[in-house]
N, C-alpha and C positions, 0 to 999 in steps of 0.2 A: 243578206250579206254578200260583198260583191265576192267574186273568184280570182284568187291573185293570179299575177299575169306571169307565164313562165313560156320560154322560148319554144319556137317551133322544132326542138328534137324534140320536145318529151310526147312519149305517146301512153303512158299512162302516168298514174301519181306517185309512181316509184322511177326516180333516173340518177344517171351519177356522169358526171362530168369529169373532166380534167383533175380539176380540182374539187371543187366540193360536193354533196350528194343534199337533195334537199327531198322533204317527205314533207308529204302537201295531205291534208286533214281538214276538219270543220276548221280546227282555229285558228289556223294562219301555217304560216313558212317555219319550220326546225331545221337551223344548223347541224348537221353530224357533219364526225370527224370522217375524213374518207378510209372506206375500207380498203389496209392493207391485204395484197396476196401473200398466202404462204407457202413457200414449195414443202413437196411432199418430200421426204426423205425415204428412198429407196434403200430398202432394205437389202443385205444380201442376201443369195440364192445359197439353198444345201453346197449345192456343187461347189461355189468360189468358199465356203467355209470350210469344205475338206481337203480344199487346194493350199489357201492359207493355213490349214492346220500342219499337213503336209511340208509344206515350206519352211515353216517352226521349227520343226522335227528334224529335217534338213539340218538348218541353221544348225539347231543346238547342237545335234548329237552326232555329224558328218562335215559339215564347213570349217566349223570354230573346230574343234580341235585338229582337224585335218592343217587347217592353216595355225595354229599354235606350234604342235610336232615341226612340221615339214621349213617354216620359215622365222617364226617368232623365237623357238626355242633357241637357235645359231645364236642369237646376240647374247646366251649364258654363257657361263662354259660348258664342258662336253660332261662331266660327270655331273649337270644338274639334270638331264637325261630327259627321255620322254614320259613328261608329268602328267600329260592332258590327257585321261579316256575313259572313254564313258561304255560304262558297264550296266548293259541294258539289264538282265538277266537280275542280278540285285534290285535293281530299281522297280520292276515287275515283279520279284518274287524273293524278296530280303529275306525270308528264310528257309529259302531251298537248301542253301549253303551248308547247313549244318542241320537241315533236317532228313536231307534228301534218302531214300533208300534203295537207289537205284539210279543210272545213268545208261540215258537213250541218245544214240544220235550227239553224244556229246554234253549233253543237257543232261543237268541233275532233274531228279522225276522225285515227288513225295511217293509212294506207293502203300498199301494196309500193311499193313506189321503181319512177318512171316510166324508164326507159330511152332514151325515145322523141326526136329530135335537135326543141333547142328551136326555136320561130318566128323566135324577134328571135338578129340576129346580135348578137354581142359587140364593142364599140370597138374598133377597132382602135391601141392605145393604142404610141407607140416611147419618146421618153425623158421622164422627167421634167421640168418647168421649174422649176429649183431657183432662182431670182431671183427668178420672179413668187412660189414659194411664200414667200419666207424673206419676201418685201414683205407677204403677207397674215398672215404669221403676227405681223408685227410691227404689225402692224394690230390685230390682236389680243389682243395685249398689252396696247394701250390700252384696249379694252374689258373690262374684268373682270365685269362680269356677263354677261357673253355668252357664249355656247357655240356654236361654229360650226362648221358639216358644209359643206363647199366641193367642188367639182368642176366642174374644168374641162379641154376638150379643144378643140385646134385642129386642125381639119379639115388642112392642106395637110402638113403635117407628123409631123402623129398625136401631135403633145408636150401631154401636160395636168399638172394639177394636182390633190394630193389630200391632201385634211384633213379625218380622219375621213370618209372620201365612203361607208364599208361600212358606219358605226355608225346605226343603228336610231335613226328622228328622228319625231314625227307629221309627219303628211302632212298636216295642216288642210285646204284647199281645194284643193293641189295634187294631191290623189286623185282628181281629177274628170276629170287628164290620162289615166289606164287607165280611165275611163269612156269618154270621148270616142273613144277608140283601138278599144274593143271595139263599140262602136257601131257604127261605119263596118265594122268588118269582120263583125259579126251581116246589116248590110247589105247587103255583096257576098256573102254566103252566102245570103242569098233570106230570111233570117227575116223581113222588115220591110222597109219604104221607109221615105227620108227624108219623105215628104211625107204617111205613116200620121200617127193624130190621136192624141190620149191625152185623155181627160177630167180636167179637175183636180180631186180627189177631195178631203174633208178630212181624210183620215190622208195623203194625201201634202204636206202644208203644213208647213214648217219655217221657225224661228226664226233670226235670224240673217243673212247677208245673202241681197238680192234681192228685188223686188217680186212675184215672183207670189205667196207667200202671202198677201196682201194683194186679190190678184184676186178677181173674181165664180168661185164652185164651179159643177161643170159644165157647163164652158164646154172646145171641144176645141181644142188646138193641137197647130202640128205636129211633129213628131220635127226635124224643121230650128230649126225656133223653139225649141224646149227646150236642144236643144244649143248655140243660140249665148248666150243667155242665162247658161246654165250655165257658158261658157266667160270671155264680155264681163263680165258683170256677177258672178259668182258664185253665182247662185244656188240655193240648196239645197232647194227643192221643186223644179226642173225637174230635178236632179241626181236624186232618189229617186225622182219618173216614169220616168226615163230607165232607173235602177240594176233597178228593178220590170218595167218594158219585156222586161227580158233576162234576167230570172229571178233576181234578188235579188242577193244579195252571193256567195253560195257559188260564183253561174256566173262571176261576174266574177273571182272567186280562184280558180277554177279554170283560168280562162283568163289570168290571169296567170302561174301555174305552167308552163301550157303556152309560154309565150311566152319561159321561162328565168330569170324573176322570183325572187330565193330569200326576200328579205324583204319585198316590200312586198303590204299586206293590208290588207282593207275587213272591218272587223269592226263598222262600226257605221253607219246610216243616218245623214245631215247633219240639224243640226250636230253636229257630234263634237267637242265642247267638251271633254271630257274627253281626246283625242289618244288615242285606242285605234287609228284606223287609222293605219298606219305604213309608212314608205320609208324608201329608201335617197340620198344624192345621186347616188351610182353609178347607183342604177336608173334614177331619172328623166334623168339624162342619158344611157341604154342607149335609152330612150322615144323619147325626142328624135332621137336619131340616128337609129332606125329609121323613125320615119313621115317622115323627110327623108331618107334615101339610101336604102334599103332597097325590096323589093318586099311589104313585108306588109303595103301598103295600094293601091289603086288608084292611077294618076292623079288621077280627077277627087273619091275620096277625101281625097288631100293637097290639093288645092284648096279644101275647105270648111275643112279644119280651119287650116290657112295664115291661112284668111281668119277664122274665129274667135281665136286665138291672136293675128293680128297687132292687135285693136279691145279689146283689154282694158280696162277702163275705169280700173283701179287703174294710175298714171304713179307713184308715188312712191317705189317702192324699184330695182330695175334699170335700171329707163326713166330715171331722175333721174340716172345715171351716166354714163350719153350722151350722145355730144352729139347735136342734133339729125338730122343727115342718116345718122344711123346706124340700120337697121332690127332690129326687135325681135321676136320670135314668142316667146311665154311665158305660162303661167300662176302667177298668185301664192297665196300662202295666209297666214292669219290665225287664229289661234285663242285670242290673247292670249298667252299663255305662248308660241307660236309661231310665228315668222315666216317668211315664205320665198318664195320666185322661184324659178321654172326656165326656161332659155328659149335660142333662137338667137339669136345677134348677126352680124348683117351688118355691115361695115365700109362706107366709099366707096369703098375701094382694092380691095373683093373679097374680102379675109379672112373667115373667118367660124370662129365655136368656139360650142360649146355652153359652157353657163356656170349653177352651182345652185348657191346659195345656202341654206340652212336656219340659223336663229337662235333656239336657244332663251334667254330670256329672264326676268329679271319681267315678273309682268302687264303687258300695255300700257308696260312701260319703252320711251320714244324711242330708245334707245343700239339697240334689236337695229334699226329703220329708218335710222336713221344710220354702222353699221355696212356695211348688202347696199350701200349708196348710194355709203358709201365704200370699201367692197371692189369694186363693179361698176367704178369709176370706172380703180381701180389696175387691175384685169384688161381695161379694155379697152384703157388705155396700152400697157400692155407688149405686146400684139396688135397692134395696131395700129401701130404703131413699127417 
């Protein structure tokens, strides 16, 4: 059989031209279609995938909202506010927030469930007073923009009262009362004296009430003088000396844990306009009871605090329910949106009950100060009587 004839390139019986490729065999010439190439596709490297991952991360959680805040949000108007932020910490650990039992470095931490028997005793609580309640709730009634956390307890009998006194309320400036508490007993543990100095610094200077930010910087006063200040007048630069003093917020919420405390927390330096740190009315009148009957403070401990509590300078929401020969030990709180009292009431006759008030509020609305004014007034009748 003869040999088909193929051109002087092929140098064996496999070749590909231009265009066609021919395969040459015993029985003649086979058309095939010509082989396409295929490029390879280059995979990425680790590195550009951490880069690109990185750049994501960027985008989402630093670009975009930076540019939303800063430029997008202007074409609303001003009270549709800064909407856009991303809240790493939930997104990573969506049940820290309400599970957490301890605070590091800012950071809520899970940690083992403490066992350990708490410091402050528990009230000793017997029946309910269901006439003073059903009076304050009808009190209540009349106030429709008002939200109100009540608790109260009377010493000779153990009978109190309670409205909402567990529900989670801001603490405004009544957080200053587990300041003042932990102080005095940092004190009898040898950390500090009352009569140690602090220089006032300009990151410890806050907005809001009280005149030392307003003070000459660098000038030292004493752990006495900050604490009454903090206590008389409310103020919140001698309050974050004092909070700093002791090791920041985490020791103070840790030592409120220890103390038997389940909700109330200092999550933010004063002023705490926004109401992130948070109580209980139960708790603060657990507070109350213990630095007054209780051995988790010294003698001559309750004796300063006695006498800071009793020179408050704010008369206008508890104190206004009094009558005069009635003795008062209390600290108040304000943050706008909320209002509040906590405090001991002496009677003339002897009586005496713890009594807390929390009012949340519109802004600066008068009805939540007319409300504690006229809620204190009905709870000390009926006491008192």
């Amino acid at each position: 059989m003869p040999e088909p004839k193929y051109n002087s390139y092929a140098k064996t019986d496999l070749y590909t031209s231009m265009y066609e490729q021919y395969y040459f065999n015993d029985t003649g010439i086979k058309k095939v279609k010509p082989i396409k190439k295929v490029k390879k596709k280059n995979k990425p490297s680790f590195s550009k995938k951490i880069i690109s991952g990185l750049f994501f991360f960027a985008l989402l959680f630093y670009i975009l909202p930076y540019s939303f805040n800063n430029y997008i949000v202007d074409i609303f108007p001003e009270n549709t506010g800064k909407i856009l932020k991303a809240d790493y910490e939930k997104l990573l650990y969506p049940t820290h927030h309400y599970l957490y039992k301890d605070l590091f470095l800012g950071k809520y931490i899970v940690k083992d469930a403490n066992y350990t028997k708490p410091i402050m005793t528990d009230i000793k609580e017997t029946a309910p007073r269901a006439a003073l309640k059903n009076s304050l709730l009808a009190l209540a009634s009349e106030y429709k923009k008002i939200e109100p956390a009540i608790y109260v307890y009377e010493y000779k009998n153990g009978s109190y009262v309670d409205i909402q006194a567990d529900k989670p309320f801001p603490a405004a400036s009544i957080i200053k009362l587990p300041v003042l508490i932990e102080m005095f007993r940092k004190i009898e543990n040898g950390k500090f004296s009352l009569y140690d100095t602090m220089v006032l610094q300009d990151y410890y200077r806050a907005s809001g009430s009280g005149k030392l930010q307003y003070s000459q910087g660098g000038v030292a006063h004493t752990m006495d003088y900050l604490a009454k200040i903090m206590i008389e007048n409310s103020d919140n630069s001698s309050t974050n000396m004092i909070m700093s003093k002791m090791g920041g917020m985490p020791q103070i919420n840790k030592a409120m844990q220890q103390w038997g405390l389940k909700t109330t927390r200092i999550n933010n330096w004063l002023p705490d306009l926004d109401g992130t740190n948070i109580t209980t009315a139960r708790e603060l009148g657990k507070m109350l009871y213990n630095i007054d009957t209780t051995d988790i403070l010294t003698r001559e401990s309750k004796k300063h605090i006695s006498d800071y509590l009793s020179h408050v300078k704010n008369n206008r929401l508890l104190q206004a329910g009094l009558p005069d020969e009635a003795i008062l030990l209390h600290k108040t709180g304000d943050i706008g949106f909320m209002l509040g009292d906590a405090g001991i009431v002496k009677t003339p006759s002897g009586k005496k009950y713890i009594v807390v008030i929390l009012a949340k509020r519109p802004y600066n609305n008068l009805q939540g100060k007319d409300f504690i004014v006229n809620a204190s007034r009905i709870i000390y009748n009926h006491i008192s009587n």
